[in-house]
N, CA, C and O atoms as a GROMACS GRO file, in nm:
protein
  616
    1UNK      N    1   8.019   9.883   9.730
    1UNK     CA    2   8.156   9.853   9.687
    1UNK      C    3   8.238   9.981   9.697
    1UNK      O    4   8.183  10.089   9.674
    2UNK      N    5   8.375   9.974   9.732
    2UNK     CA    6   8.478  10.058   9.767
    2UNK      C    7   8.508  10.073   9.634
    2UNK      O    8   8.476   9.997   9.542
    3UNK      N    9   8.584  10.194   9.627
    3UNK     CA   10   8.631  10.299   9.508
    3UNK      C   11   8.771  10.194   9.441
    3UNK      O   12   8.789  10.162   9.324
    4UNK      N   13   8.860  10.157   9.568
    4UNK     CA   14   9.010  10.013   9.536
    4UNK      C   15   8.884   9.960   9.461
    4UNK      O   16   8.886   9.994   9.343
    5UNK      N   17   8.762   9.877   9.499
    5UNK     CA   18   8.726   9.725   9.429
    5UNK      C   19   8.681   9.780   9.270
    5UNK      O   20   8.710   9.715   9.170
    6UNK      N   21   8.602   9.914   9.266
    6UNK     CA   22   8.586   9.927   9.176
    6UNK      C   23   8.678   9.951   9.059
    6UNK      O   24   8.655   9.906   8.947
    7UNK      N   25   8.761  10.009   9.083
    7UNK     CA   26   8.896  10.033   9.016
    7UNK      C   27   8.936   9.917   8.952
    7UNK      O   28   8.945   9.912   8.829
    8UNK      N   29   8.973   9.772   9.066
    8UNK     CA   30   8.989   9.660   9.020
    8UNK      C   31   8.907   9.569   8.952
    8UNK      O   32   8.940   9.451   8.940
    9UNK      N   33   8.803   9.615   8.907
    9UNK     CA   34   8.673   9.585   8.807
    9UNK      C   35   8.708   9.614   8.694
    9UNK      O   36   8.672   9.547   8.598
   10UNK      N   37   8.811   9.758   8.679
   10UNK     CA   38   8.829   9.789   8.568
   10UNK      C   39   8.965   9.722   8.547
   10UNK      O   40   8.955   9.633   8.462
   11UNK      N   41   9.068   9.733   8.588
   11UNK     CA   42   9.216   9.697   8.587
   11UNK      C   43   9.245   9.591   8.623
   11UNK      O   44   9.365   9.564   8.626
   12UNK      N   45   9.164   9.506   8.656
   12UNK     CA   46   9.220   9.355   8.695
   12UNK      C   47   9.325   9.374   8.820
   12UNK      O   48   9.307   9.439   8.923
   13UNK      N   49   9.452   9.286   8.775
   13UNK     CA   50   9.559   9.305   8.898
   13UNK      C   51   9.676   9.371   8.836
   13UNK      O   52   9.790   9.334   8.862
   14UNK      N   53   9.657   9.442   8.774
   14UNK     CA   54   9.741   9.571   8.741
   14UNK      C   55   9.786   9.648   8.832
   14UNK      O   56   9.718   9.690   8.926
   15UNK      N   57   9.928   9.677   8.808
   15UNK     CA   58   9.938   9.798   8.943
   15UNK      C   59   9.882   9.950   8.946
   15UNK      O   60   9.892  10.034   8.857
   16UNK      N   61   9.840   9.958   9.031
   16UNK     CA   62   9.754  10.075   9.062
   16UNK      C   63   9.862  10.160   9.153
   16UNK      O   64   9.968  10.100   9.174
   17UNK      N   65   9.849  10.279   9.205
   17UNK     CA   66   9.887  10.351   9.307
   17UNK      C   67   9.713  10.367   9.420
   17UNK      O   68   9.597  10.368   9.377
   18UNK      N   69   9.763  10.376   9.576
   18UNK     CA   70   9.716  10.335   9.621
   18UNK      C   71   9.724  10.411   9.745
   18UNK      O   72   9.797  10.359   9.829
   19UNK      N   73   9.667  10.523   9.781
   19UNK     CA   74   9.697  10.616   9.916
   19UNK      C   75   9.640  10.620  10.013
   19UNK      O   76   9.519  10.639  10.003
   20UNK      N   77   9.702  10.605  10.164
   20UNK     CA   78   9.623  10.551  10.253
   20UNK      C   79   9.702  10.661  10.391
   20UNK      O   80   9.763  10.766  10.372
   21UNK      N   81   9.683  10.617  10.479
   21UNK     CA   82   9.789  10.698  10.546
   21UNK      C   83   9.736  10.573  10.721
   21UNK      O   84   9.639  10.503  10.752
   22UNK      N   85   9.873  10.613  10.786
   22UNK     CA   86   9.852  10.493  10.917
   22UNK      C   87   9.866  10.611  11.031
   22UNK      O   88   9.889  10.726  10.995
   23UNK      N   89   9.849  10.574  11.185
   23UNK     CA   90   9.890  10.642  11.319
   23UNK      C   91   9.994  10.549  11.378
   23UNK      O   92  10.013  10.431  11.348
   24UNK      N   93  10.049  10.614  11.457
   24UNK     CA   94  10.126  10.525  11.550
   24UNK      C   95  10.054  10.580  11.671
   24UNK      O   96  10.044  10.703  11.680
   25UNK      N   97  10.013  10.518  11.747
   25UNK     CA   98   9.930  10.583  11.837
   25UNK      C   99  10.007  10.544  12.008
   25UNK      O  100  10.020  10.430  12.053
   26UNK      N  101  10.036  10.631  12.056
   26UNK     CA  102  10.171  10.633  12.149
   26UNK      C  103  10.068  10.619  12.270
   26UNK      O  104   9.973  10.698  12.267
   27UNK      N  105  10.075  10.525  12.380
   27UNK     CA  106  10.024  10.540  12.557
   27UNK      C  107  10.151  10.591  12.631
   27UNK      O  108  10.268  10.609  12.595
   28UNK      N  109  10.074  10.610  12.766
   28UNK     CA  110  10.175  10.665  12.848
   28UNK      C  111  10.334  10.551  12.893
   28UNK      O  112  10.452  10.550  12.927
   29UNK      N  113  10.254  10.496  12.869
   29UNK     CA  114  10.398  10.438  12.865
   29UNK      C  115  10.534  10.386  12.748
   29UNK      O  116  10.635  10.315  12.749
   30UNK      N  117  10.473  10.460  12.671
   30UNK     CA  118  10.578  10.482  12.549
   30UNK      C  119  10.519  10.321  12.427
   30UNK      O  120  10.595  10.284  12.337
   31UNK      N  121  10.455  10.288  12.437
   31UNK     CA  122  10.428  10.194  12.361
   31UNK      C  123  10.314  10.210  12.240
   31UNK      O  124  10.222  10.289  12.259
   32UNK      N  125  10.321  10.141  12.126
   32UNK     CA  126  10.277  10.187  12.033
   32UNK      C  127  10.188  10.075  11.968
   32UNK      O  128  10.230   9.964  11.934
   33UNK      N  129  10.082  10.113  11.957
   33UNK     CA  130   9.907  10.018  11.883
   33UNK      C  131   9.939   9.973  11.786
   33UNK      O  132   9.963  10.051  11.694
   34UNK      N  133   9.952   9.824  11.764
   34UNK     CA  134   9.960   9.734  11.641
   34UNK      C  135   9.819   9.660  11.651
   34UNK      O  136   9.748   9.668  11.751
   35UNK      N  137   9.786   9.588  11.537
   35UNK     CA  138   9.689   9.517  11.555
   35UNK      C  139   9.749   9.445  11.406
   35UNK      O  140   9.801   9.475  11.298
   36UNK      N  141   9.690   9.300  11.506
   36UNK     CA  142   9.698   9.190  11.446
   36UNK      C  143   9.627   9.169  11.348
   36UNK      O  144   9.507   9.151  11.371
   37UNK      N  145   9.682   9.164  11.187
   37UNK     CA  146   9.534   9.169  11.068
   37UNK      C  147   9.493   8.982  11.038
   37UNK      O  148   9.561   8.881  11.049
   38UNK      N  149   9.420   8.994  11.018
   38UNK     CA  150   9.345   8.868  10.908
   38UNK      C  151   9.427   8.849  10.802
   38UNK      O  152   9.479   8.739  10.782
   39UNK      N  153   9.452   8.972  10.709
   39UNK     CA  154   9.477   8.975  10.602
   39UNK      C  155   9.562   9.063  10.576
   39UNK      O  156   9.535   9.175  10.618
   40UNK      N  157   9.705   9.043  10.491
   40UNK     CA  158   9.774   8.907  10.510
   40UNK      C  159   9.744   8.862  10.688
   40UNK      O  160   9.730   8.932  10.788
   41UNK      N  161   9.742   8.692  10.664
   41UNK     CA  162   9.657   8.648  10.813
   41UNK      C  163   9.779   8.614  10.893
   41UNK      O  164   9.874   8.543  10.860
   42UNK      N  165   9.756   8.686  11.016
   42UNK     CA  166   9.840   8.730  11.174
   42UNK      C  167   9.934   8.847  11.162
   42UNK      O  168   9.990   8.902  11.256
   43UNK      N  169   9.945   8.880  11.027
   43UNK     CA  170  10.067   8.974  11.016
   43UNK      C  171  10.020   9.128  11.129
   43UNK      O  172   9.913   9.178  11.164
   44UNK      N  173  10.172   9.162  11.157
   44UNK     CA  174  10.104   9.246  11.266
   44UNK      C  175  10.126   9.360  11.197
   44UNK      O  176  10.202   9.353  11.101
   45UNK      N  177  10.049   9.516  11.238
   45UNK     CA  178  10.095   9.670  11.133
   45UNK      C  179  10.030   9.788  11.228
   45UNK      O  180   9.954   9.768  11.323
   46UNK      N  181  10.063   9.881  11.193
   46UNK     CA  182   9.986  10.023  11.249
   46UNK      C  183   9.840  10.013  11.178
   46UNK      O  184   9.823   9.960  11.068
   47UNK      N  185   9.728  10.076  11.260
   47UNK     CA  186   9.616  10.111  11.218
   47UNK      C  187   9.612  10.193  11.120
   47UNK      O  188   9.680  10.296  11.125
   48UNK      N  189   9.528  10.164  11.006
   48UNK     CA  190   9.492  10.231  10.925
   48UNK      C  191   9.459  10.195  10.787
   48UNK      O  192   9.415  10.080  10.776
   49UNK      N  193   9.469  10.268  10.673
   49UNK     CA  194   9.399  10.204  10.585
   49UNK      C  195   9.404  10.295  10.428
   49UNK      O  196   9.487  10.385  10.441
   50UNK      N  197   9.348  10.297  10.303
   50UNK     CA  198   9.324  10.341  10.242
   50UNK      C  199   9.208  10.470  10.214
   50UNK      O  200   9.099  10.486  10.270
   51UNK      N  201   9.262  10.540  10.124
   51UNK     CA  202   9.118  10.719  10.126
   51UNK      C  203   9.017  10.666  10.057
   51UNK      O  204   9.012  10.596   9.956
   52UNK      N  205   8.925  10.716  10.143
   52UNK     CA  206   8.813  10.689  10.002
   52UNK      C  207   8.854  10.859   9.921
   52UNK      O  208   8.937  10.942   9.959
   53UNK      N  209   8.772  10.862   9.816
   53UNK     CA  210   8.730  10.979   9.721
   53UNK      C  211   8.664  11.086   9.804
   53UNK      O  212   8.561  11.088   9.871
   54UNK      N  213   8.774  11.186   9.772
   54UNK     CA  214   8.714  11.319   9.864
   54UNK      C  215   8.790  11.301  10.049
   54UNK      O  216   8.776  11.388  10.135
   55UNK      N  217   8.839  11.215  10.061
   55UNK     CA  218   8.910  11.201  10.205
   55UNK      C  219   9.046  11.313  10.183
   55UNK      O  220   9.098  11.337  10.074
   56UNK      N  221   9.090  11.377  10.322
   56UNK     CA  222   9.216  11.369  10.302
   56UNK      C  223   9.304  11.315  10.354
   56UNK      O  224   9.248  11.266  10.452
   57UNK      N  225   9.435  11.281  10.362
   57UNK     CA  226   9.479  11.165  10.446
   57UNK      C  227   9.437  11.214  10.568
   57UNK      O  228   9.314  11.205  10.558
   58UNK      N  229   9.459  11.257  10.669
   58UNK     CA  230   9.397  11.302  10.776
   58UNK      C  231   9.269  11.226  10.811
   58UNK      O  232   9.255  11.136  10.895
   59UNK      N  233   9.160  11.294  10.709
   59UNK     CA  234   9.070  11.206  10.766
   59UNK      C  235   9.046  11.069  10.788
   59UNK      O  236   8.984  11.019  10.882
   60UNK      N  237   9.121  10.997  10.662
   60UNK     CA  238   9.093  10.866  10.615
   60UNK      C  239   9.199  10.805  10.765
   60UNK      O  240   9.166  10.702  10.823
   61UNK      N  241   9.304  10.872  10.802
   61UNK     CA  242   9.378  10.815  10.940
   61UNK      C  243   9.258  10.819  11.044
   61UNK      O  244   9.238  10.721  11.115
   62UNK      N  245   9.205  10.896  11.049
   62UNK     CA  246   9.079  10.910  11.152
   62UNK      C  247   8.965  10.812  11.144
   62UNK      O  248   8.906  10.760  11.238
   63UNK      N  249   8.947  10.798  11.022
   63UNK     CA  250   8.803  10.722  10.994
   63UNK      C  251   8.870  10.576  10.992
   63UNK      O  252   8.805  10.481  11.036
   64UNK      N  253   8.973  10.562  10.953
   64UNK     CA  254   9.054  10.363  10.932
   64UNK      C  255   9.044  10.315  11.092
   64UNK      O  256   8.986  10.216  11.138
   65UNK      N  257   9.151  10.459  11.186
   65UNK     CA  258   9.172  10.431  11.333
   65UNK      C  259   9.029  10.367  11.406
   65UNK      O  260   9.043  10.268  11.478
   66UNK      N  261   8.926  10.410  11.392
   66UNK     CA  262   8.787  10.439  11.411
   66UNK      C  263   8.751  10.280  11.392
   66UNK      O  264   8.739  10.181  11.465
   67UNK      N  265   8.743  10.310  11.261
   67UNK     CA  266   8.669  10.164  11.241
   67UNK      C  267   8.747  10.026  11.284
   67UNK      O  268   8.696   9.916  11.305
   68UNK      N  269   8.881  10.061  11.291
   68UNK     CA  270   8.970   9.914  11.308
   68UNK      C  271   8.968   9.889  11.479
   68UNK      O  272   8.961   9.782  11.540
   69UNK      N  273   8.979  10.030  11.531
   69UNK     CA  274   9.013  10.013  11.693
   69UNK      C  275   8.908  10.019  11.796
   69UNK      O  276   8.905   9.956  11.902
   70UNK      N  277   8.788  10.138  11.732
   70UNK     CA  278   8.691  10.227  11.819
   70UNK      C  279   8.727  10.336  11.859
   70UNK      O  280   8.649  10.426  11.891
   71UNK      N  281   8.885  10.345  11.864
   71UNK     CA  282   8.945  10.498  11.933
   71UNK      C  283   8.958  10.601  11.850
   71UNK      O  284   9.026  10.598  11.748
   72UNK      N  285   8.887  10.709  11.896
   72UNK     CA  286   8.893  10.798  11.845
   72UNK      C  287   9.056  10.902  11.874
   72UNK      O  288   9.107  10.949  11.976
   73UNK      N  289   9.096  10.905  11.727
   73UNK     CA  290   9.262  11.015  11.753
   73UNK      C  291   9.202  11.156  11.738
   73UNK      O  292   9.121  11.199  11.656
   74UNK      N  293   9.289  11.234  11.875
   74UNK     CA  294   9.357  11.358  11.786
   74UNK      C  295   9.472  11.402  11.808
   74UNK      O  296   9.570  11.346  11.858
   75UNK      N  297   9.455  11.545  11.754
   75UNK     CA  298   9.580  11.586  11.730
   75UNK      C  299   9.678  11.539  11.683
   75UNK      O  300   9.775  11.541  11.758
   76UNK      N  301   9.703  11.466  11.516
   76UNK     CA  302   9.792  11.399  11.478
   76UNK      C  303   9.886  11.496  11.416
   76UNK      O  304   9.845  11.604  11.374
   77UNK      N  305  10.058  11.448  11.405
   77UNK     CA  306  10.137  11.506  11.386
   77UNK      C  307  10.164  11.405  11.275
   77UNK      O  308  10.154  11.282  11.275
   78UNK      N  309  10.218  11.524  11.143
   78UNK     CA  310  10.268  11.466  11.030
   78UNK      C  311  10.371  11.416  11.054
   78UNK      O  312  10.454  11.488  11.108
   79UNK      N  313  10.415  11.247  11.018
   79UNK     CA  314  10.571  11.230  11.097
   79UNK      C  315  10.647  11.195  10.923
   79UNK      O  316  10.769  11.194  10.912
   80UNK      N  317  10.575  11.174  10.826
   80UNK     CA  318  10.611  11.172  10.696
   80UNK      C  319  10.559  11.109  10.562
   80UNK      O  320  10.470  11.040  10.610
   81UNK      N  321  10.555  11.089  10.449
   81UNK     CA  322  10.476  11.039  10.407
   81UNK      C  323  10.589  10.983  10.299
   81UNK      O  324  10.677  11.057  10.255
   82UNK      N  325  10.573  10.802  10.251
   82UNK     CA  326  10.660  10.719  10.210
   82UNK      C  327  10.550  10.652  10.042
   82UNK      O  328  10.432  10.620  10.026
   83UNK      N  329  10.657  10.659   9.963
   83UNK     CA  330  10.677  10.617   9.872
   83UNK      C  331  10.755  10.579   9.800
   83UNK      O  332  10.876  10.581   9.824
   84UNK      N  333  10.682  10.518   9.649
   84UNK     CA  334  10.858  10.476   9.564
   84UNK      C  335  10.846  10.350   9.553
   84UNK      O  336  10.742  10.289   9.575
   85UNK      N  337  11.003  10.276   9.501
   85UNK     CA  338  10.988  10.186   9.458
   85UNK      C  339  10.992  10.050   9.592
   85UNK      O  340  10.974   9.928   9.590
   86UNK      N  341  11.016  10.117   9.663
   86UNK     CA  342  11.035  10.013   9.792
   86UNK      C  343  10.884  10.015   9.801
   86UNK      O  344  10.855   9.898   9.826
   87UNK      N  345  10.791  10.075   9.794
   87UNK     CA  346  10.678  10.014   9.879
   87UNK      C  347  10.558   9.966   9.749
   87UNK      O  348  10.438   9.996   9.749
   88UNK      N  349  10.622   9.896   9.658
   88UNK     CA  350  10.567   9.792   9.581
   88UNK      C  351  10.528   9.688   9.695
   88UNK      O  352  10.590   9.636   9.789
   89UNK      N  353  10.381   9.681   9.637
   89UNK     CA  354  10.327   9.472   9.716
   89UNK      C  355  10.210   9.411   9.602
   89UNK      O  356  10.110   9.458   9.547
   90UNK      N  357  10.272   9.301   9.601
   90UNK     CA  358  10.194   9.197   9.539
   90UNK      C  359  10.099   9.151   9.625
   90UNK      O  360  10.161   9.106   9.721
   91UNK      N  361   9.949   9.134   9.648
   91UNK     CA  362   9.889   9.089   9.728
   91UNK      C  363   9.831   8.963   9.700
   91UNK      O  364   9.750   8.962   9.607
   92UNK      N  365   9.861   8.826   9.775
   92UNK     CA  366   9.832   8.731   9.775
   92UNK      C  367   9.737   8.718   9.651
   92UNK      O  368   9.761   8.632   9.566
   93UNK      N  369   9.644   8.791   9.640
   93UNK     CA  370   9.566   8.709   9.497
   93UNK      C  371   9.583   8.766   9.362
   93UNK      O  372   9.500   8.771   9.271
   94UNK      N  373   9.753   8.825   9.363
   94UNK     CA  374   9.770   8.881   9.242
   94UNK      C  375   9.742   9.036   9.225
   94UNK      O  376   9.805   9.086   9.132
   95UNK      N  377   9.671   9.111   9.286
   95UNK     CA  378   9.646   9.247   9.278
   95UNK      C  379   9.817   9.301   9.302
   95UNK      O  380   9.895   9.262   9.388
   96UNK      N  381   9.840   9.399   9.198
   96UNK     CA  382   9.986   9.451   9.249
   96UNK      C  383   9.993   9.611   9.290
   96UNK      O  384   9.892   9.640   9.225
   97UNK      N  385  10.026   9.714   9.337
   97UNK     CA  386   9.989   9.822   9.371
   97UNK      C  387  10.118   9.885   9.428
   97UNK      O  388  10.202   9.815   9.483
   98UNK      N  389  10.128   9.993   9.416
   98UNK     CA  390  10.255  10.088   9.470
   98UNK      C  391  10.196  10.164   9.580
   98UNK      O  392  10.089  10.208   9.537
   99UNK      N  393  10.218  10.207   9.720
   99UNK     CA  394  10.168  10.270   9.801
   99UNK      C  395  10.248  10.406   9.807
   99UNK      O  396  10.362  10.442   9.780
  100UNK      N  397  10.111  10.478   9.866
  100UNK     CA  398  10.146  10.690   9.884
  100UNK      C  399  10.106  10.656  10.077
  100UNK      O  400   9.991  10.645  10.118
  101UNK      N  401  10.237  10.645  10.171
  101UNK     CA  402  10.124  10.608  10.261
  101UNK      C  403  10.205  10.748  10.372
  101UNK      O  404  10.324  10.775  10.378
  102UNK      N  405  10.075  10.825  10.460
  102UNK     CA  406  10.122  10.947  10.471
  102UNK      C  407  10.100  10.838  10.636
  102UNK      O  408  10.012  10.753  10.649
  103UNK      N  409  10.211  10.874  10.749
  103UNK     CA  410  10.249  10.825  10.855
  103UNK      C  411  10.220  10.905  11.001
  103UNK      O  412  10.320  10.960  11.047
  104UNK      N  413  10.151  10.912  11.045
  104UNK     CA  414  10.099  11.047  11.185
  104UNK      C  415  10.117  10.975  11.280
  104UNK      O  416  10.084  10.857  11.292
  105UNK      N  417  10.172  11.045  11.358
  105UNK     CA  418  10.162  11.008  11.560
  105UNK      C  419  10.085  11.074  11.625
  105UNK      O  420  10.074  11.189  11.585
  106UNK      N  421  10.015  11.041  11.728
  106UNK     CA  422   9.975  11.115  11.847
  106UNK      C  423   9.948  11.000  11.954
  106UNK      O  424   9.912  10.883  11.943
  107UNK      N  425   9.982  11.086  12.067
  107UNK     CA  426   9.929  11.025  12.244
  107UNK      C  427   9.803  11.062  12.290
  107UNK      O  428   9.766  11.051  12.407
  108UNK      N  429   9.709  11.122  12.161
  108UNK     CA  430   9.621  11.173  12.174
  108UNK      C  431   9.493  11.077  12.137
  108UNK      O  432   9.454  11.059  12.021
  109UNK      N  433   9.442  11.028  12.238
  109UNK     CA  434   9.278  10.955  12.207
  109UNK      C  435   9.221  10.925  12.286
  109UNK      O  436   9.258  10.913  12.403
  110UNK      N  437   9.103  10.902  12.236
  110UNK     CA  438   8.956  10.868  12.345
  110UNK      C  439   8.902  10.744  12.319
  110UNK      O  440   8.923  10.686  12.213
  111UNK      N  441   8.840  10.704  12.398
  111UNK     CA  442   8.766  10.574  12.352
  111UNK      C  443   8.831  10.394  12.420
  111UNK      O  444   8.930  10.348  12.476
  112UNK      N  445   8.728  10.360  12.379
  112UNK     CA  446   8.781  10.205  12.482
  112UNK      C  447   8.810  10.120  12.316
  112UNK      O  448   8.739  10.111  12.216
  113UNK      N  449   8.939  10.072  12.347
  113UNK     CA  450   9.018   9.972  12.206
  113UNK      C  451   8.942   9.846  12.242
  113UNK      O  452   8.933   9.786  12.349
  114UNK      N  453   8.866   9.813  12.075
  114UNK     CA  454   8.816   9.705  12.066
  114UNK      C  455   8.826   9.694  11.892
  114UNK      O  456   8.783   9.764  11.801
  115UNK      N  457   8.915   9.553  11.902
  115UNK     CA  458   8.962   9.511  11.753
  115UNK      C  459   8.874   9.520  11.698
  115UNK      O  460   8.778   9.511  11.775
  116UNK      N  461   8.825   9.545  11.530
  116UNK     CA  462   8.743   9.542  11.417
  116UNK      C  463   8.732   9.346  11.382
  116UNK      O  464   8.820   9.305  11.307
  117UNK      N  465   8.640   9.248  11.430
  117UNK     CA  466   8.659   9.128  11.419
  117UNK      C  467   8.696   9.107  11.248
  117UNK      O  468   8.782   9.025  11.218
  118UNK      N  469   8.625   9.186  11.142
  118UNK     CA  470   8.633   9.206  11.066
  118UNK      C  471   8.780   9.188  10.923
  118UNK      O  472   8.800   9.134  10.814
  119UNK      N  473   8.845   9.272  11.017
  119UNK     CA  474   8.972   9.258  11.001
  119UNK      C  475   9.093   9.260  11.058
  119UNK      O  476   9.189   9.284  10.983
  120UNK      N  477   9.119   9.233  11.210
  120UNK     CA  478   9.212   9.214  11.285
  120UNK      C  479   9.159   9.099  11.368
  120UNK      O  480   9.046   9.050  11.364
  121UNK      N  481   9.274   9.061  11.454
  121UNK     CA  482   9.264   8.910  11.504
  121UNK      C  483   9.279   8.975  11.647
  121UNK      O  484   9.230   8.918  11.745
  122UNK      N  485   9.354   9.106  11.662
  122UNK     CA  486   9.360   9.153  11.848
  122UNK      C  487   9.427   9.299  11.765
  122UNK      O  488   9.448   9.331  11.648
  123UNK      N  489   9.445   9.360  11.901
  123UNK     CA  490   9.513   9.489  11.891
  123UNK      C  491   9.611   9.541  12.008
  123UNK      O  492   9.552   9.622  12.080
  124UNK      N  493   9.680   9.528  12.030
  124UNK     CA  494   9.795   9.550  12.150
  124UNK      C  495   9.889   9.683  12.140
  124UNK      O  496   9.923   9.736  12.034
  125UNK      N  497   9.920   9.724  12.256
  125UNK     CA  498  10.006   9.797  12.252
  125UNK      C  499  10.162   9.742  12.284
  125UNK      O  500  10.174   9.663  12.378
  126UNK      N  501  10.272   9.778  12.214
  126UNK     CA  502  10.377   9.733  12.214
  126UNK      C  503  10.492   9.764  12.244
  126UNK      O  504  10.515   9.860  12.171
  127UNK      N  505  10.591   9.742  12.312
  127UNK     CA  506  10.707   9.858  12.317
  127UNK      C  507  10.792   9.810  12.155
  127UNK      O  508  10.803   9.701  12.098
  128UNK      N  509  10.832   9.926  12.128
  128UNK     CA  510  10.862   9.951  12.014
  128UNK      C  511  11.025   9.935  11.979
  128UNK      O  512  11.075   9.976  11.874
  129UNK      N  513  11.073   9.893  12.048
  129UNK     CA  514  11.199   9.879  12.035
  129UNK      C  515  11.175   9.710  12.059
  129UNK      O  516  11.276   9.659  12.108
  130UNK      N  517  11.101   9.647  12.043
  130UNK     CA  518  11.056   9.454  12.072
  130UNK      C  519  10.939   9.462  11.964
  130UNK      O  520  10.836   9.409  12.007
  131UNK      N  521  10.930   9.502  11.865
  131UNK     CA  522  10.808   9.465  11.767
  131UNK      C  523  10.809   9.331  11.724
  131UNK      O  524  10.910   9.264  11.742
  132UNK      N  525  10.675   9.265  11.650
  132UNK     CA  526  10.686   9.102  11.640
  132UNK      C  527  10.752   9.104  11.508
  132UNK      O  528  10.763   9.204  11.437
  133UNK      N  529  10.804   8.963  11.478
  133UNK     CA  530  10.886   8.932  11.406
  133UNK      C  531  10.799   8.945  11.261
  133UNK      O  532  10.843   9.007  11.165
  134UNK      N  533  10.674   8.878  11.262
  134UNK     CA  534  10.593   8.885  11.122
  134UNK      C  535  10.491   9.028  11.169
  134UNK      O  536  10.410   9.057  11.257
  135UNK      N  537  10.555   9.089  11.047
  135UNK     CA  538  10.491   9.228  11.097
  135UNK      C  539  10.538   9.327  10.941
  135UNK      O  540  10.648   9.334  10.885
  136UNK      N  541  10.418   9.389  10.907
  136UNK     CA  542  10.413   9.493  10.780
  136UNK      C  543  10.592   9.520  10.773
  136UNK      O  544  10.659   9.538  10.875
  137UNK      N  545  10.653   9.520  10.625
  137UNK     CA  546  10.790   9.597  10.680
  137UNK      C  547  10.740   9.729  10.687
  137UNK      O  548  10.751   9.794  10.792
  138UNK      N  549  10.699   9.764  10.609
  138UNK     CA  550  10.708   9.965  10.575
  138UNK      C  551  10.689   9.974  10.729
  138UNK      O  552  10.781  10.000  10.807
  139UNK      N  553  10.560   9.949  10.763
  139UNK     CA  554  10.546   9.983  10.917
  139UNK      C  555  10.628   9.945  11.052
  139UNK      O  556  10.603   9.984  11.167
  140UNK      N  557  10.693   9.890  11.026
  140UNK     CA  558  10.811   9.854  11.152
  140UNK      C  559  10.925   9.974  11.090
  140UNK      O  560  10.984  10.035  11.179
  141UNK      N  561  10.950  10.002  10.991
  141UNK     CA  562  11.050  10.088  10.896
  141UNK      C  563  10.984  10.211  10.938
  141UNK      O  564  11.063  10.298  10.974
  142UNK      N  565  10.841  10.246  10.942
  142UNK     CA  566  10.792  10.369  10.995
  142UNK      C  567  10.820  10.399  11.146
  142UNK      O  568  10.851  10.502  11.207
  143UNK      N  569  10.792  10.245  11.190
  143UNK     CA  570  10.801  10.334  11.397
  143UNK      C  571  10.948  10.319  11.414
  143UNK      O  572  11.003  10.394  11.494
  144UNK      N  573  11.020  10.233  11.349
  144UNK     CA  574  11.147  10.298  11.396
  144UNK      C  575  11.214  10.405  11.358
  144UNK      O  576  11.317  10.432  11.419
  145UNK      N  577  11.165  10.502  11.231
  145UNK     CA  578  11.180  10.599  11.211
  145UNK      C  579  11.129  10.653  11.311
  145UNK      O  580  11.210  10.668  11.402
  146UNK      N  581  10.990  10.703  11.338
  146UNK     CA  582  10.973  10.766  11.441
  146UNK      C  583  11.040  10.774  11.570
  146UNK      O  584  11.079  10.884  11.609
  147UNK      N  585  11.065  10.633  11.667
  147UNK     CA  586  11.186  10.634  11.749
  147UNK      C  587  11.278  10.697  11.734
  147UNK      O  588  11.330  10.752  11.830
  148UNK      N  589  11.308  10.704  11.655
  148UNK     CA  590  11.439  10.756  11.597
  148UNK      C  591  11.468  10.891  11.652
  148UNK      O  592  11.553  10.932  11.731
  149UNK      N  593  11.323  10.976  11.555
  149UNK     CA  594  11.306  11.103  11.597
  149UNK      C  595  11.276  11.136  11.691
  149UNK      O  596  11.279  11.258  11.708
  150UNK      N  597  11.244  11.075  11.769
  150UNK     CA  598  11.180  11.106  11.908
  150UNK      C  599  11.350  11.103  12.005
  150UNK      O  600  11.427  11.176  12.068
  151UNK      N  601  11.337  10.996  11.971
  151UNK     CA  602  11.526  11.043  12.074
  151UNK      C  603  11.570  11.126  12.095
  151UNK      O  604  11.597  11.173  12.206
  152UNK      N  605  11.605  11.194  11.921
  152UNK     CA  606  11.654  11.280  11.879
  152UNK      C  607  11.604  11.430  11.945
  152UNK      O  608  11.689  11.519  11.952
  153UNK      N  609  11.492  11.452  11.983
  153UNK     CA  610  11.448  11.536  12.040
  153UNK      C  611  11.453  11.560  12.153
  153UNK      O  612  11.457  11.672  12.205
  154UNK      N  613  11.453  11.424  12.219
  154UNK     CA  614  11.459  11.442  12.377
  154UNK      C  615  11.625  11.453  12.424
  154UNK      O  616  11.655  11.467  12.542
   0.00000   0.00000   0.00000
């Protein structure tokens, strides 16, 4: 059992805080890795996930990417890290939780993409200015931040 379930052994569906951190993981052609979750079921989001104990976000972006995709990232760039009262969620069975979620990019990875059956339904790359309609907000709110910045640079 995970460190979240145990927690919720003790606290029921109390809100907890809850820190995880995601990638946007960029191909050459400017498009960016969503994968389709189970849960909430079809909703689409960036890879990634919650720390275990002793992670730092960093790693836990590394080890979520890993297990959800097969691809191994590097070189991730801090693009920001979001909290507060906007990223309150009630989760379907009552658990309520505030998220710390730290946000990284890179064009940087190895490995052949193969969804986690586990917990995604597919994994696609997307152009990012056409994201799907049922889709995480924070995380559509994250890559178009990033777009954003990226313009801005070029």
């Amino acid at each position: 059992m995970g460190y979240v379930e145990d927690l919720r052994r003790i606290v029921g569906h109390r809100p907890l805080i809850l820190v995880g951190a995601v990638v946007m993981i960029e191909n050459r052609n400017g498009e960016i890795l969503l994968q389709q979750r189970k849960f909430p079921k079809d909703v689409w989001g960036l890879p990634g996930g919650l720390m275990e104990l002793g992670e730092s976000t960093e790693e836990a972006a590394k080890r979520e990417v890993f297990e959800e995709t097969q691809l191994q990232v590097h070189d991730l760039e801090l693009m920001d890290v979001y909290s507060g009262a906007d990223f309150f969620v009630e989760a379907q069975n009552g658990d309520e939780y505030f998220t710390v979620t730290t946000a990284y990019a890179t064009s940087s990875y190895t490995g052949f993409l193969r969804a986690d059956p586990e917990e995604s339904t597919q994994c696609s790359f997307v152009d990012p200015k056409v994201l799907p309609v049922n889709m995480v907000g924070s995380h559509r709110l994250m890559i178009e931040e990033y777009v954003k910045k990226k313009h801005q640079m070029n």
